[in-house]
Each structure stands twice: as structure tokens, then as C-alpha cells.
N, C-alpha and C positions, 0 to 999 in steps of 0.2 A: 929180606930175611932168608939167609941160605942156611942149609942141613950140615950135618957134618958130612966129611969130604966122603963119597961113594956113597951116599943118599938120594934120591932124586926129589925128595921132598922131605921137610922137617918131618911130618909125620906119618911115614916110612916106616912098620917095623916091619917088613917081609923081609926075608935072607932071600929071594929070587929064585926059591925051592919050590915055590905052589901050597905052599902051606900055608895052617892059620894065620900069620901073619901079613903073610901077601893077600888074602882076602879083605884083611881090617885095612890093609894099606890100599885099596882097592873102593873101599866105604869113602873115601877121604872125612875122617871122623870131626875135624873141627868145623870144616865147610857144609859136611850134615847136619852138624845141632845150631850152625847158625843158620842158615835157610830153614831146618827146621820149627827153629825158631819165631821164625817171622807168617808161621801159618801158626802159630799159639797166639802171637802176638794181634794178627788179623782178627780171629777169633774173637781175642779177648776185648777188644773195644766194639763189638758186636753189642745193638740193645739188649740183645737176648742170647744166651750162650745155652747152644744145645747140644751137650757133650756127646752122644751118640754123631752128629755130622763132622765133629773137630774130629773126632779117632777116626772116622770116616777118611776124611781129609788126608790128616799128619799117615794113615797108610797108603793111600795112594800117593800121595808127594813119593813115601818112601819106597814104595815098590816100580813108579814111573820110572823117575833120578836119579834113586838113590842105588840100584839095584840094576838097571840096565845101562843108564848112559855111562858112567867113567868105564866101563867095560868095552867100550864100541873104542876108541883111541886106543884103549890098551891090546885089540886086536890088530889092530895094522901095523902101529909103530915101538912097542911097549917104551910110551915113555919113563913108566912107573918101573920099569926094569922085574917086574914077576915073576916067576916061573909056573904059573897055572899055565893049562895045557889051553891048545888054542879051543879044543874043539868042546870043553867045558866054561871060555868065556864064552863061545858061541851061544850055545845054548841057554847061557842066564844072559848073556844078549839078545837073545831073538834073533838073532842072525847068521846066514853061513859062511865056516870059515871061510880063507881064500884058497884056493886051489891052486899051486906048481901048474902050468902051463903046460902043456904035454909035448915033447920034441918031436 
């Protein structure tokens, strides 16, 4: 399944500005709610459901994954084509940007 042509993914809405969009395009929102999904799902076949550990959970899944990792690739190479600035995925990555090498 390819996007339309000068998309890097079907679900893409950034314009490569660093705007709200490039951030939702940054969430990757279908691959969120199904991984998402499968800590609901875990959950749910549990003998006992104890909804304060599930919200527990479905936040940390979303603040590890969902919130740091697609950000770390989109520092190095932008696959996702963005225009957020490097040194603000830095920081919601946890990590520092890269530094020009100094002549």
C-alpha cells in the first residue's frame, strides 16, 4: 500500500513545515491504536481487570513508543520528510542532536 505521489507514508498529513501536522504524522496514528490496542486486549482476557494498572500501562506504552521512538530515525535520516526542528525532536527524544563536525 503506497500514499499518494510525494507522501512518505499514507498517513502523512504534515506539509514538512514542523507543524501540527508533521507531529500527527510523527504519532504514526494507525500503528498507535493497533499496538495500542493489543495492551487493551492483553488486559482484557486477564481474570481480573484492574483498570487503574491498564491506564497505568496503555500510558506508559504511550509515552515509551509512542512519544520517543519514531522520533529517533526521524533525527538522523527524516524519513518521514518533517520540518520540526532538530533540536525540539531532540528533546522529546531524549537525546542530542548531531553536531557539524568542526573544520
Amino acid at each position: 500500500m503506497s500514499g499518494p505521489p510525494g507522501r512518505p507514508a499514507f498517513y502523512a498529513v504534515g506539509r514538512g513545515t514542523g507543524g501540527p501536522g508533521d507531529w500527527v504524522t510523527l504519532l504514526h496514528p494507525p500503528y498507535t491504536l493497533w499496538h495500542l490496542s493489543y495492551v487493551v486486549m492483553g488486559a482484557a482476557v486477564m481474570p481480573h481487570l484492574v483498570p487503574w494498572r491498564l491506564a497505568g500501562t496503555v500510558v506508559a506504552f504511550f509515552l515509551a513508543v509512542v512519544l520517543r521512538a519514531p522520533r529517533l530515525p526521524e533525527l538522523q535520516r527524516r524519513p518521514l520528510g518533517t520540518g520540526v526542528a532538530v533540536a525540539r525532536l531532540a528533546v522529546r527524544g531524549r537525546t542530542a542532536p548531531r553536531r557539524a563536525p568542526r573544520a
